[in-house]
C-alpha positions as CSV (number, residue, x, y, z in Angstrom):
1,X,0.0,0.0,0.0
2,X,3.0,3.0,1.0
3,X,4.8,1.5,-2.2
4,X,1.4,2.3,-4.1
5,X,0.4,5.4,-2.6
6,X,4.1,6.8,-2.5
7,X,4.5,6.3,-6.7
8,X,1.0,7.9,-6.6
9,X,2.5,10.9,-5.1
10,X,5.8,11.3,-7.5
11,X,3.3,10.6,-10.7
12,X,0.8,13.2,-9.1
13,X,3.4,15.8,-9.1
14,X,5.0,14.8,-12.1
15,X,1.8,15.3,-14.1
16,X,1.4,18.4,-12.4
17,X,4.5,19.9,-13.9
18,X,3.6,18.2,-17.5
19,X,4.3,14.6,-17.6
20,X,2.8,12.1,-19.8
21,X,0.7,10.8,-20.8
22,X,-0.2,8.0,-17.8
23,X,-0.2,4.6,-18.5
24,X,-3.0,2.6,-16.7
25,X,-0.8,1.5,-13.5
26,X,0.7,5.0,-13.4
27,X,-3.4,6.5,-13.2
28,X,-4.1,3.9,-10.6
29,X,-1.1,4.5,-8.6
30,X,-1.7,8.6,-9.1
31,X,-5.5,7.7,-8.2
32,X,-4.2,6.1,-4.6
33,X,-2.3,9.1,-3.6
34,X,-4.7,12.0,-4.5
35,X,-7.9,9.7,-3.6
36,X,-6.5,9.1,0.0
37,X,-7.7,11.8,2.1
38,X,-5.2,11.3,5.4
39,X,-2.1,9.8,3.7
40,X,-0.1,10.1,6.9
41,X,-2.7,8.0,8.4
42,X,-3.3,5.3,5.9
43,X,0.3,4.4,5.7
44,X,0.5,4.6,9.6
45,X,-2.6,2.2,9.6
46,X,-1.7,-0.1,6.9
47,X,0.1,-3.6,8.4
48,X,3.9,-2.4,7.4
49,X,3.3,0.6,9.4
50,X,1.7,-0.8,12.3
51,X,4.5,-3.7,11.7
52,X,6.8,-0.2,12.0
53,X,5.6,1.0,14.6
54,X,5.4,-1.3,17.5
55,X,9.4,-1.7,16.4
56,X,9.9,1.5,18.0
57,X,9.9,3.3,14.1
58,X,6.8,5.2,14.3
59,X,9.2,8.6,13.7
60,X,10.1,6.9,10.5
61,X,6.7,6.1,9.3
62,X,5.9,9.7,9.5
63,X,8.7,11.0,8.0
64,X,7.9,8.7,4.9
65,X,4.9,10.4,4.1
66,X,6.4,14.0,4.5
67,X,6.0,15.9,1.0
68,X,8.0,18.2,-0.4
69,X,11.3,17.9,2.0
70,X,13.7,16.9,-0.6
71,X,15.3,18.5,-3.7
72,X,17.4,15.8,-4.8
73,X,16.4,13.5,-6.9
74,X,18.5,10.0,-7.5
75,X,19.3,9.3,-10.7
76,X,20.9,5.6,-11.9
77,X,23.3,6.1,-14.6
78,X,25.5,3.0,-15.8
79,X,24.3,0.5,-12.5
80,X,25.3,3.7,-9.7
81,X,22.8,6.6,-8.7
82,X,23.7,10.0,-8.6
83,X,21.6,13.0,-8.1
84,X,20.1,15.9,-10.0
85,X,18.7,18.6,-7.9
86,X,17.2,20.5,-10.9
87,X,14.2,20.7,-13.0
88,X,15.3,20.9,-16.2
89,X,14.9,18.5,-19.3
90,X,11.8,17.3,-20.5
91,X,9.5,14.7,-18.2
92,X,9.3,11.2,-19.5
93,X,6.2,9.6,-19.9
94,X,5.0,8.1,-16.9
């Protein structure tokens, strides 16, 4: 479910900024983000967070489902990632 929801969120914002068109499993994944009224909460709720959380990680679950906190962005060139901390270039299709 967090694996779902979190691609949801990078598609969401992707398509915001002019990505596309979405393949089916991108709209559903995009669909599980935006149609999720307390993120925070589902992924706290769903059995990998509860799982989580009585581990003593429940800081971790919530910094999971922070948005907007990071401007780097790894990138995997040639089997090692990297980053890229702008926007430029065009957006692939999702």
């Amino acid at each position: 479910m967090e694996d779902l929801t979190g691609a949801g969120a990078i598609i969401a914002e992707l398509q915001s900024r002019g990505g596309g068109p979405l393949s089916p499993e991108a709209a559903d994944a995009r669909s599980s983000f935006t149609q999720t009224p307390d993120v925070a909460g589902a992924v706290a709720a769903c059995s990998s967070g509860i799982e989580l959380s009585r581990s003593g990680f429940a800081d971790d679950v919530a910094i999971a489902t922070e948005l907007d906190t990071s401007v780097i962005v790894p990138v995997l060139t040639d089997g090692a990632f990297s980053h890229r901390t702008d926007a430029t270039g065009s957006l692939p299709n999702l």
